[in-house]
PyMOL Python script that loads the backbone (N, CA, C, O; Angstrom):
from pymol import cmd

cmd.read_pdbstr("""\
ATOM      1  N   UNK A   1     -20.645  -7.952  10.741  1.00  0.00           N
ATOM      2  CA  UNK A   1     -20.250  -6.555  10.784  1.00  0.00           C
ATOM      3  C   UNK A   1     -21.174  -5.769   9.884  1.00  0.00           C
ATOM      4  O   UNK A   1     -21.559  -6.344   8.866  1.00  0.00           O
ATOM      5  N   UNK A   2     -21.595  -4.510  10.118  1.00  0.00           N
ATOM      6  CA  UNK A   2     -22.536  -3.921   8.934  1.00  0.00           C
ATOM      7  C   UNK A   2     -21.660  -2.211   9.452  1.00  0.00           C
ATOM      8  O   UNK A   2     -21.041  -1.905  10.472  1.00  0.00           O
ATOM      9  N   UNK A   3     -21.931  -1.596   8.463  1.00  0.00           N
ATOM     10  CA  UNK A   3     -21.271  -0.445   8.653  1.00  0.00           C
ATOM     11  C   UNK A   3     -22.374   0.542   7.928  1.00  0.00           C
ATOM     12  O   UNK A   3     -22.064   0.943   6.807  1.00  0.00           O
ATOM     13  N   UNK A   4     -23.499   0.921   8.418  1.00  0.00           N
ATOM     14  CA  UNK A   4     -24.356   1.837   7.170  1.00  0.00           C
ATOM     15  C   UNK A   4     -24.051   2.841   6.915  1.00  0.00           C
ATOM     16  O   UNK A   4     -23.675   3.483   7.896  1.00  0.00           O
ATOM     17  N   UNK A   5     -24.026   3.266   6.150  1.00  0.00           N
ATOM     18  CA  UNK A   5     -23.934   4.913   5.885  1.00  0.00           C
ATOM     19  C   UNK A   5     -22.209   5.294   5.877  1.00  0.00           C
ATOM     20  O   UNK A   5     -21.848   5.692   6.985  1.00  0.00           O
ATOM     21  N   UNK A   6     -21.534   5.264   5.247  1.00  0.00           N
ATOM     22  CA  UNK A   6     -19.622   5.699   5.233  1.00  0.00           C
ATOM     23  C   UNK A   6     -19.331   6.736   5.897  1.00  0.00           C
ATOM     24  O   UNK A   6     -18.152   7.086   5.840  1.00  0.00           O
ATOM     25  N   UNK A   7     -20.141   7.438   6.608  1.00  0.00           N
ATOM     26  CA  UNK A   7     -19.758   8.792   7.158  1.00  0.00           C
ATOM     27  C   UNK A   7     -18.604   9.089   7.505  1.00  0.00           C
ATOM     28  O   UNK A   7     -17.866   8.119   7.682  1.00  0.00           O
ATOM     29  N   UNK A   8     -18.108  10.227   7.692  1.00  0.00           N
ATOM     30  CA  UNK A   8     -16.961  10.529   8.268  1.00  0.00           C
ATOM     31  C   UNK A   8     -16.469  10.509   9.554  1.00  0.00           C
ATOM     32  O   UNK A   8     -15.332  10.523  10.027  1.00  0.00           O
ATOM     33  N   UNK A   9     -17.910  10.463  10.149  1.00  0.00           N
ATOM     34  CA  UNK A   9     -17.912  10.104  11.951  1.00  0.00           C
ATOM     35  C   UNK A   9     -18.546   9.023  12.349  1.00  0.00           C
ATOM     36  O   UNK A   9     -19.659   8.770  11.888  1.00  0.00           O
ATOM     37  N   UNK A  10     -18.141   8.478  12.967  1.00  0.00           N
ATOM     38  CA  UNK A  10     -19.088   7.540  13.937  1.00  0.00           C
ATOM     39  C   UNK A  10     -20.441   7.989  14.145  1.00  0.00           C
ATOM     40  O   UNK A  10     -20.339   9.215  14.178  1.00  0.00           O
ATOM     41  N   UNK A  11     -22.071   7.573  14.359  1.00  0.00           N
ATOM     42  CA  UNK A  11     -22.807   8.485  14.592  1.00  0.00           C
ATOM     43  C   UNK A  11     -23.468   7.486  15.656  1.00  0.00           C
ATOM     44  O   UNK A  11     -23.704   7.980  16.758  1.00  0.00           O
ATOM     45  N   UNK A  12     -23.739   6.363  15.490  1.00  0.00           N
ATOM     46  CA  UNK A  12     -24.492   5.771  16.749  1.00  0.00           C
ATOM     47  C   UNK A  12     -23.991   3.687  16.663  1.00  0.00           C
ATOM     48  O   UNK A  12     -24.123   2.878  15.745  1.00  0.00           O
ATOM     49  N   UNK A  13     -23.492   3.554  17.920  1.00  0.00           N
ATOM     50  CA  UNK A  13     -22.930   2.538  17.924  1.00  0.00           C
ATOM     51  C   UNK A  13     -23.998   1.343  18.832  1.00  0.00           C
ATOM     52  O   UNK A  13     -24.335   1.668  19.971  1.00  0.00           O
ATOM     53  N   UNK A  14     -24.400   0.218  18.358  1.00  0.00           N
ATOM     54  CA  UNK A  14     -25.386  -0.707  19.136  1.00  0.00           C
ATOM     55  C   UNK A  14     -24.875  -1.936  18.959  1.00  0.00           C
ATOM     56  O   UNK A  14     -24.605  -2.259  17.802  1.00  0.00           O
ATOM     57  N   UNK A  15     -24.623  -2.913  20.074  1.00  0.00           N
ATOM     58  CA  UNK A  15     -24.173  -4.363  19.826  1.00  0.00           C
ATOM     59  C   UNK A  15     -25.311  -5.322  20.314  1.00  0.00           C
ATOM     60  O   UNK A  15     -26.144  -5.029  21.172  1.00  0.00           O
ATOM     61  N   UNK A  16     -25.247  -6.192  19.823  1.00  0.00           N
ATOM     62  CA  UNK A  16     -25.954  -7.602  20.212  1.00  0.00           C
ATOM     63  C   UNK A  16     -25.617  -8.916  20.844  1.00  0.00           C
ATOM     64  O   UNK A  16     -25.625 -10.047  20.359  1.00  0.00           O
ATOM     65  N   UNK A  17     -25.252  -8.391  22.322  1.00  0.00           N
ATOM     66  CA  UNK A  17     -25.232  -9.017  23.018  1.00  0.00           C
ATOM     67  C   UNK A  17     -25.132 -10.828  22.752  1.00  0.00           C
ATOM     68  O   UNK A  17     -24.192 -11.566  23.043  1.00  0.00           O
ATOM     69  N   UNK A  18     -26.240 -11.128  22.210  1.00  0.00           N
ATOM     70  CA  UNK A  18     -26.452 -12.436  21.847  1.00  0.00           C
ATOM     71  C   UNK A  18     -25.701 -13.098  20.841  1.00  0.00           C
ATOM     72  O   UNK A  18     -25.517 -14.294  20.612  1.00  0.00           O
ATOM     73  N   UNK A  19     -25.309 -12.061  20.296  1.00  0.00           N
ATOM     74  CA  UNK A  19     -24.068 -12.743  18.617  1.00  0.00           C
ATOM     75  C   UNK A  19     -22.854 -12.460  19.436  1.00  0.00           C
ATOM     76  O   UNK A  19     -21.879 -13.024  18.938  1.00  0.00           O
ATOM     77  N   UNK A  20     -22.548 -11.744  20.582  1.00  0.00           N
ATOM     78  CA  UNK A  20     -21.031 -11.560  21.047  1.00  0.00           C
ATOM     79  C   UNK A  20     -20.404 -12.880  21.590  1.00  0.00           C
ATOM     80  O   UNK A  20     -21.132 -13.446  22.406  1.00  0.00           O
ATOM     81  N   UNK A  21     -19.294 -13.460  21.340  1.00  0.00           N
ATOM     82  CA  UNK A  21     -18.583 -14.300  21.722  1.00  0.00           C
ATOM     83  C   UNK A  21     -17.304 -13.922  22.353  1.00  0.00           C
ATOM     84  O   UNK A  21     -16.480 -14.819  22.531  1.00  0.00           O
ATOM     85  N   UNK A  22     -16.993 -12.570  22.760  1.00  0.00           N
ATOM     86  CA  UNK A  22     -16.017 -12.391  23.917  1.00  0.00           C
ATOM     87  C   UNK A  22     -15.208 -12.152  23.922  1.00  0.00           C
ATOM     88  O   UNK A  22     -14.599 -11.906  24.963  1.00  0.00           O
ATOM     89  N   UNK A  23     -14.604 -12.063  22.529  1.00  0.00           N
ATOM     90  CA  UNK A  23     -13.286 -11.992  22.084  1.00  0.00           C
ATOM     91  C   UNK A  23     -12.619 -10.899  22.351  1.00  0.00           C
ATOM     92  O   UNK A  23     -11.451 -11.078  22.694  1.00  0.00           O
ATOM     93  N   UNK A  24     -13.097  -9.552  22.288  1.00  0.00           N
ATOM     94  CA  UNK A  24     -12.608  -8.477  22.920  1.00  0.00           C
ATOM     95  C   UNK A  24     -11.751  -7.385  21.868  1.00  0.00           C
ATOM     96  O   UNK A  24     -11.009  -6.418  22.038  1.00  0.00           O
ATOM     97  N   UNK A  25     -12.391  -8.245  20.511  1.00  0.00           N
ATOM     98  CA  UNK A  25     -11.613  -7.068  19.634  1.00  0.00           C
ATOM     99  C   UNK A  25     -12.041  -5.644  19.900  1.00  0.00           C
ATOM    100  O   UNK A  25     -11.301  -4.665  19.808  1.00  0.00           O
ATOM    101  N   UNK A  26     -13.190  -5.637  20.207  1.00  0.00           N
ATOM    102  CA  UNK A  26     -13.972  -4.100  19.991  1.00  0.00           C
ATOM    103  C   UNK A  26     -13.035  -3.416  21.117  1.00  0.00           C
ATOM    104  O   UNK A  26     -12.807  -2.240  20.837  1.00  0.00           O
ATOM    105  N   UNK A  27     -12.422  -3.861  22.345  1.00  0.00           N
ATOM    106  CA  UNK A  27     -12.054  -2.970  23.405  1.00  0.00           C
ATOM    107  C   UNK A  27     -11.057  -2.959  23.172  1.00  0.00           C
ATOM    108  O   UNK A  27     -10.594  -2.074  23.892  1.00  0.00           O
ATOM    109  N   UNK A  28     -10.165  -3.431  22.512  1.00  0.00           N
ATOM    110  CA  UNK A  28      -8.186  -3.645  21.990  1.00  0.00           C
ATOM    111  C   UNK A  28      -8.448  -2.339  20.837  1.00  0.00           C
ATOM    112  O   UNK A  28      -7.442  -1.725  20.484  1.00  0.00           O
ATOM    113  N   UNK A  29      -9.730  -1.945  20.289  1.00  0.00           N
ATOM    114  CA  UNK A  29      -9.643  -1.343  18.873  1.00  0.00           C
ATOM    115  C   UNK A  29     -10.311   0.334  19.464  1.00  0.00           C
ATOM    116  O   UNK A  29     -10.183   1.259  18.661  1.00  0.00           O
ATOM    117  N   UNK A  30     -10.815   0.565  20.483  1.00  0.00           N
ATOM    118  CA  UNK A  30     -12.071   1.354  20.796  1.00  0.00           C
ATOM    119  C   UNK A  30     -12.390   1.267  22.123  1.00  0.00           C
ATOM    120  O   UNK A  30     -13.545   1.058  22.495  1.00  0.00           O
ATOM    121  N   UNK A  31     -10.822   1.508  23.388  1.00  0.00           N
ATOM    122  CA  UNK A  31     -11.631   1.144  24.530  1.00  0.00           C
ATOM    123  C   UNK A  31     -12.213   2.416  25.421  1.00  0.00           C
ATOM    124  O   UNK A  31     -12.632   2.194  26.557  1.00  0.00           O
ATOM    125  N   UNK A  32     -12.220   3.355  25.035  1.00  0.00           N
ATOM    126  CA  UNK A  32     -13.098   4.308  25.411  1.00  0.00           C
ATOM    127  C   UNK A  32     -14.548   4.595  25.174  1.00  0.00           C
ATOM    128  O   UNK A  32     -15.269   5.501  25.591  1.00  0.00           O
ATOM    129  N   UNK A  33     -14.798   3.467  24.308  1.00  0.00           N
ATOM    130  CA  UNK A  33     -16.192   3.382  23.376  1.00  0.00           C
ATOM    131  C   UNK A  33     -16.519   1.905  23.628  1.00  0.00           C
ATOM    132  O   UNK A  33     -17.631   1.709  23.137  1.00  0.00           O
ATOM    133  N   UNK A  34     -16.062   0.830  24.153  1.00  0.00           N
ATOM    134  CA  UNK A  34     -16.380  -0.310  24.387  1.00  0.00           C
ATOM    135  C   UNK A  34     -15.730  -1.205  25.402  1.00  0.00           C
ATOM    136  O   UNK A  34     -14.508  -1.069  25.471  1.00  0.00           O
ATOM    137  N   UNK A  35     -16.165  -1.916  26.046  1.00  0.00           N
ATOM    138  CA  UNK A  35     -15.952  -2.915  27.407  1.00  0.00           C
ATOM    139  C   UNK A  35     -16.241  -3.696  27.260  1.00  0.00           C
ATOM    140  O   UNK A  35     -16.850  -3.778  26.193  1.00  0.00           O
ATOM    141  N   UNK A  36     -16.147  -4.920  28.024  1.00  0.00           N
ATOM    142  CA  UNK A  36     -16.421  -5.972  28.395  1.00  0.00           C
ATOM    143  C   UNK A  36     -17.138  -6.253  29.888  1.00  0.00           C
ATOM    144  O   UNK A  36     -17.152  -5.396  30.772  1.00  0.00           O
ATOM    145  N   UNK A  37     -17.479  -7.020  29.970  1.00  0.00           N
ATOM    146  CA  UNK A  37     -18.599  -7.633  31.447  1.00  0.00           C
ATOM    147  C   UNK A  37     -17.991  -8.447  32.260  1.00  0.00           C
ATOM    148  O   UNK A  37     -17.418  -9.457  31.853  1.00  0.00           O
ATOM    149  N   UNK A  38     -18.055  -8.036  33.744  1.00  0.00           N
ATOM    150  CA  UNK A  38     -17.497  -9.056  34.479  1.00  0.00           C
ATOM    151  C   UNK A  38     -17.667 -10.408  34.325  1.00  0.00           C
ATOM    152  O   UNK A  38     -16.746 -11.208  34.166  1.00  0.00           O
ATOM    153  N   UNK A  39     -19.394 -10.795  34.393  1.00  0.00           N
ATOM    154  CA  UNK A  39     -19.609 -12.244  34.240  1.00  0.00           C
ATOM    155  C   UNK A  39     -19.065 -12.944  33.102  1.00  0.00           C
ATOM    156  O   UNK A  39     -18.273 -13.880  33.215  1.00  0.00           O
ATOM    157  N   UNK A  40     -19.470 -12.511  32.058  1.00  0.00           N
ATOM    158  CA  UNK A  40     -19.624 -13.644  30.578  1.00  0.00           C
ATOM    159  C   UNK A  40     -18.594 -12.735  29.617  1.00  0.00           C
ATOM    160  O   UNK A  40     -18.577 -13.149  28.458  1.00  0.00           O
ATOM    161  N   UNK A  41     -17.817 -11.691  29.846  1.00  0.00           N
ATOM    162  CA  UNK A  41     -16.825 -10.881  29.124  1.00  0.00           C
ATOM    163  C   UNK A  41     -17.506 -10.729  27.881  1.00  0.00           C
ATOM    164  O   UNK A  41     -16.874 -10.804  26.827  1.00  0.00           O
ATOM    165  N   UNK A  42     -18.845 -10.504  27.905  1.00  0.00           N
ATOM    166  CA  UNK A  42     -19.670  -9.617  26.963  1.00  0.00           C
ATOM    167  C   UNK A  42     -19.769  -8.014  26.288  1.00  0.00           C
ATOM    168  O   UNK A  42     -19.845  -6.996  26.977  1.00  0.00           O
ATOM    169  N   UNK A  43     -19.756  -8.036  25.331  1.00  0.00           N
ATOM    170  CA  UNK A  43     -19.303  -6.550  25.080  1.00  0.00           C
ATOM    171  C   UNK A  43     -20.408  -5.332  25.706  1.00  0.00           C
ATOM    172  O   UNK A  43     -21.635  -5.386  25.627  1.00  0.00           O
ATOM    173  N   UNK A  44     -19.947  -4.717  26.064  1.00  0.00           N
ATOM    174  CA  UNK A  44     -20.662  -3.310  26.899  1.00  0.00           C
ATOM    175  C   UNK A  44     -20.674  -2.084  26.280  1.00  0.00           C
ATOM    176  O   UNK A  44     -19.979  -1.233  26.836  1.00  0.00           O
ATOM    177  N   UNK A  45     -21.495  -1.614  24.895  1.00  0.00           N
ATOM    178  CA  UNK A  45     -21.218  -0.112  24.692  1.00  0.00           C
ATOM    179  C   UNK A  45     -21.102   0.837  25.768  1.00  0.00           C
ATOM    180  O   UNK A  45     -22.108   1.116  26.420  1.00  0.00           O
ATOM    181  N   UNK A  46     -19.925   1.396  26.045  1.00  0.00           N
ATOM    182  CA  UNK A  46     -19.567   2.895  26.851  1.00  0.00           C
ATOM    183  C   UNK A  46     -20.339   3.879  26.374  1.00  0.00           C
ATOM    184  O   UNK A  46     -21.225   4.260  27.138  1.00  0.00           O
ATOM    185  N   UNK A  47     -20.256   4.409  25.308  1.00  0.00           N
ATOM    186  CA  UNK A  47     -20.657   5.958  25.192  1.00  0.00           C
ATOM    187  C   UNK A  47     -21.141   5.137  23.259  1.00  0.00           C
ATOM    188  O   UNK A  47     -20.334   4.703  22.437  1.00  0.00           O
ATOM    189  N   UNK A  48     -22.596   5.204  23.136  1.00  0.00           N
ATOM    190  CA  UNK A  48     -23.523   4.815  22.145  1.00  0.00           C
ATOM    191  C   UNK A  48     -23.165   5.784  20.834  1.00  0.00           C
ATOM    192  O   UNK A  48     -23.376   5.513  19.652  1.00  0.00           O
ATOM    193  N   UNK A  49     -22.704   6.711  21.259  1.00  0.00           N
ATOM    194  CA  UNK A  49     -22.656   7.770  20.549  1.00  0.00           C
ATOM    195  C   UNK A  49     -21.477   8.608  20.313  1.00  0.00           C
ATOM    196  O   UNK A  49     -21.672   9.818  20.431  1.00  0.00           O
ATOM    197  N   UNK A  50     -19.765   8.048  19.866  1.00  0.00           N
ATOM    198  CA  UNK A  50     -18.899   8.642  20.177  1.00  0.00           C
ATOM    199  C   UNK A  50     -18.959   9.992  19.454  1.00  0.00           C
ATOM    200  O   UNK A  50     -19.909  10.653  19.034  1.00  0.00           O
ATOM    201  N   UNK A  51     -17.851  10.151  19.447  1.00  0.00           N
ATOM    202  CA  UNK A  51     -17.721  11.956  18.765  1.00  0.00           C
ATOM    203  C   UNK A  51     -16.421  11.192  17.823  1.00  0.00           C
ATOM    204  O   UNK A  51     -15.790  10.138  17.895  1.00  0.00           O
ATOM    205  N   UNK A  52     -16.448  12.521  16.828  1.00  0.00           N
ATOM    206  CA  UNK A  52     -16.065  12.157  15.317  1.00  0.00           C
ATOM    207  C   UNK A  52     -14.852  11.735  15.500  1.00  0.00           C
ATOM    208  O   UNK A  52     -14.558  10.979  14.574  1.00  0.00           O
ATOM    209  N   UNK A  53     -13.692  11.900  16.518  1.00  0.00           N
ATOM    210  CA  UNK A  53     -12.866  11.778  17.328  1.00  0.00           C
ATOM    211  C   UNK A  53     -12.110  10.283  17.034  1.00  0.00           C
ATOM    212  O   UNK A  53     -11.011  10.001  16.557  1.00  0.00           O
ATOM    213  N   UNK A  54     -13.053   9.594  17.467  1.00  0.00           N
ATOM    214  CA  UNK A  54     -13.402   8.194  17.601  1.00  0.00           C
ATOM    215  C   UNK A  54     -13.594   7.418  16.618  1.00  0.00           C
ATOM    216  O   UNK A  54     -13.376   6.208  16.678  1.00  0.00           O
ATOM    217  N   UNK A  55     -14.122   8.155  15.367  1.00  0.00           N
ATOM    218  CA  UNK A  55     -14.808   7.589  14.405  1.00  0.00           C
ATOM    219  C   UNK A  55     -13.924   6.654  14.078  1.00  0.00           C
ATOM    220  O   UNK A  55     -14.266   5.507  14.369  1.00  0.00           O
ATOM    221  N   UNK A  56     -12.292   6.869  13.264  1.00  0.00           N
ATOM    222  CA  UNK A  56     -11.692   5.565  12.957  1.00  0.00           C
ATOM    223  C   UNK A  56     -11.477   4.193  14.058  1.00  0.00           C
ATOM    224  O   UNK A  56     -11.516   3.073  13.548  1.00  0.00           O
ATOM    225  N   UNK A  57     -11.291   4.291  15.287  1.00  0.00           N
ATOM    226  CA  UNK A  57     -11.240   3.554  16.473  1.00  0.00           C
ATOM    227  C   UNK A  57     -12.618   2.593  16.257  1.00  0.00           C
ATOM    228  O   UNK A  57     -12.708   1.401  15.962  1.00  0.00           O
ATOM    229  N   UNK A  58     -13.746   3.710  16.554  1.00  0.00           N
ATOM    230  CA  UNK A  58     -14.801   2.682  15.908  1.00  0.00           C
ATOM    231  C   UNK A  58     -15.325   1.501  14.853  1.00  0.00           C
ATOM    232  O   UNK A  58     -15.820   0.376  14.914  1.00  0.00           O
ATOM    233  N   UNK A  59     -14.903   2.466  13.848  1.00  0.00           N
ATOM    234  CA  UNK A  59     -14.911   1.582  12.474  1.00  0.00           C
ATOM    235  C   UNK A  59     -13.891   0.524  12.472  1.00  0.00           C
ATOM    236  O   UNK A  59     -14.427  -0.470  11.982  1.00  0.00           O
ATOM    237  N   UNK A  60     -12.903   0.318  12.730  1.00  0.00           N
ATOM    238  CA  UNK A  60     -12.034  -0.751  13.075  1.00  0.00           C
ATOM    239  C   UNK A  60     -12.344  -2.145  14.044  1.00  0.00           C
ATOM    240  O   UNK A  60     -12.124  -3.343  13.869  1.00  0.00           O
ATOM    241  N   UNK A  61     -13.068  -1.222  15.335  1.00  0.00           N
ATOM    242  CA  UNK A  61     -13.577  -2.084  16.392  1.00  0.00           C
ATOM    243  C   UNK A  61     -14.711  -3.300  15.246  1.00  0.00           C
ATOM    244  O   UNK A  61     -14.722  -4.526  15.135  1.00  0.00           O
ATOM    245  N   UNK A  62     -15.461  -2.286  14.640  1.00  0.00           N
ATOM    246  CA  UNK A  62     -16.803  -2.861  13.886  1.00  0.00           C
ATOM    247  C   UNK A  62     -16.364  -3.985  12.937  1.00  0.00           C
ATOM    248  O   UNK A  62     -17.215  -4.828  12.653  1.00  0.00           O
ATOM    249  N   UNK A  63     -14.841  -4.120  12.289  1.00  0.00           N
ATOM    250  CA  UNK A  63     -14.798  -4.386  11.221  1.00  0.00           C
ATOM    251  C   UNK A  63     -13.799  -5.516  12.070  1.00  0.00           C
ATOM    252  O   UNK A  63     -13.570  -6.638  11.618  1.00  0.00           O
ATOM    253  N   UNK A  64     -13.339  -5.095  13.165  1.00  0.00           N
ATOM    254  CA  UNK A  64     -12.990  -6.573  13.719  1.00  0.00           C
ATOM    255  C   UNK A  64     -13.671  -7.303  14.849  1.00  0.00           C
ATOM    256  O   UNK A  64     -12.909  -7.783  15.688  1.00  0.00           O
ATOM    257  N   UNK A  65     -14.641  -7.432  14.981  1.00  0.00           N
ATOM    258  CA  UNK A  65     -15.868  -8.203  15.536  1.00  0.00           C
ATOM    259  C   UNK A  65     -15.657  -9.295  14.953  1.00  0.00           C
ATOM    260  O   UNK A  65     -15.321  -9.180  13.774  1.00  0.00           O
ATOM    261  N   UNK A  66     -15.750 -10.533  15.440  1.00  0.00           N
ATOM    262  CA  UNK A  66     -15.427 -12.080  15.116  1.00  0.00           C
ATOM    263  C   UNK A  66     -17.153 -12.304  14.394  1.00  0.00           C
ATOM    264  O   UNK A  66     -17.569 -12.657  13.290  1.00  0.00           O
ATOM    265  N   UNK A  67     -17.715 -11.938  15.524  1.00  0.00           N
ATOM    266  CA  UNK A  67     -19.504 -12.542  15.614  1.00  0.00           C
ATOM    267  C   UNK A  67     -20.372 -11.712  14.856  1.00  0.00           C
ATOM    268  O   UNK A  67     -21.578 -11.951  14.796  1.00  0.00           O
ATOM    269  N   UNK A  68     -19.769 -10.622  14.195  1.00  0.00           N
ATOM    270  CA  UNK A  68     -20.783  -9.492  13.691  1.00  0.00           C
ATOM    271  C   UNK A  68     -21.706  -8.918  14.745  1.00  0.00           C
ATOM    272  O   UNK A  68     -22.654  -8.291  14.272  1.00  0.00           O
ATOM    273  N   UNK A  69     -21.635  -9.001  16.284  1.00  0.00           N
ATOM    274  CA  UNK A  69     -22.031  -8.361  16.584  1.00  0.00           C
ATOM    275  C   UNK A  69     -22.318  -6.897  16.831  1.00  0.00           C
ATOM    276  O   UNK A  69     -23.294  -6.575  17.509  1.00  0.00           O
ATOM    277  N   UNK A  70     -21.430  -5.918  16.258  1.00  0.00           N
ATOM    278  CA  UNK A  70     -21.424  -4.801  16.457  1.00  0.00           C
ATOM    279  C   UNK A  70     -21.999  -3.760  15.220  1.00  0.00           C
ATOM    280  O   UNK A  70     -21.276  -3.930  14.238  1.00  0.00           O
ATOM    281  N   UNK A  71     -23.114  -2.688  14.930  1.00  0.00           N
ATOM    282  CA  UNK A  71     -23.483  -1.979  14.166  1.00  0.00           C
ATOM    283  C   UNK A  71     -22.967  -0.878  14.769  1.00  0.00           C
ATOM    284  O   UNK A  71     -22.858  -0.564  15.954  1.00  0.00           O
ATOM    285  N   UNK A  72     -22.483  -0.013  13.124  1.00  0.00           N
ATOM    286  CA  UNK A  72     -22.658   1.269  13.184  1.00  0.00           C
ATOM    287  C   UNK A  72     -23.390   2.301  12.016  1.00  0.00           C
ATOM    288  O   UNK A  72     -23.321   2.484  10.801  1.00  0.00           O
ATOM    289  N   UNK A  73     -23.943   2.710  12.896  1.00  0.00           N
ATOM    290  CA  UNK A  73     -25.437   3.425  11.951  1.00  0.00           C
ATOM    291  C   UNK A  73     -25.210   5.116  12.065  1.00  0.00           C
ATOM    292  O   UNK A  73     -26.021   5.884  11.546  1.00  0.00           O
TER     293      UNK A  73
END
""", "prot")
cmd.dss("prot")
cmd.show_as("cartoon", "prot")
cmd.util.cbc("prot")
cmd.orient("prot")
């Protein structure tokens, strides 16, 4: 999990595919901002860039990632 910058909003959200293991916290925490994949139930950023809206949904999603796959910058 990395979280840079504490902002008050969400500002740009990127996952890594390759560290995701499927688990699906990010879409139980943030599913307007994150999915999963038909084939391999890989995580899918929706919208890279939510609005401030979102911001706690996000930060939660980030902070429950099993694999650390998910940054927010």
């Amino acid at each position: 999990m990395t979280v840079a910058g504490r902002a008050s909003e969400a500002r740009r959200i990127s996952a890594e595919r390759g560290r995701c293991v499927g688990a699906g916290q990010c879409v139980l925490a943030a599913p307007a901002v994150f999915d999963q994949d038909e084939e391999e139930g890989l995580v899918l950023v929706l919208d890279g860039e939510p609005p401030a809206s979102r911001s706690d949904a996000v930060r939660e999603a980030v902070r429950a990632c099993p694999s650390g796959a998910l940054t927010l910058r």
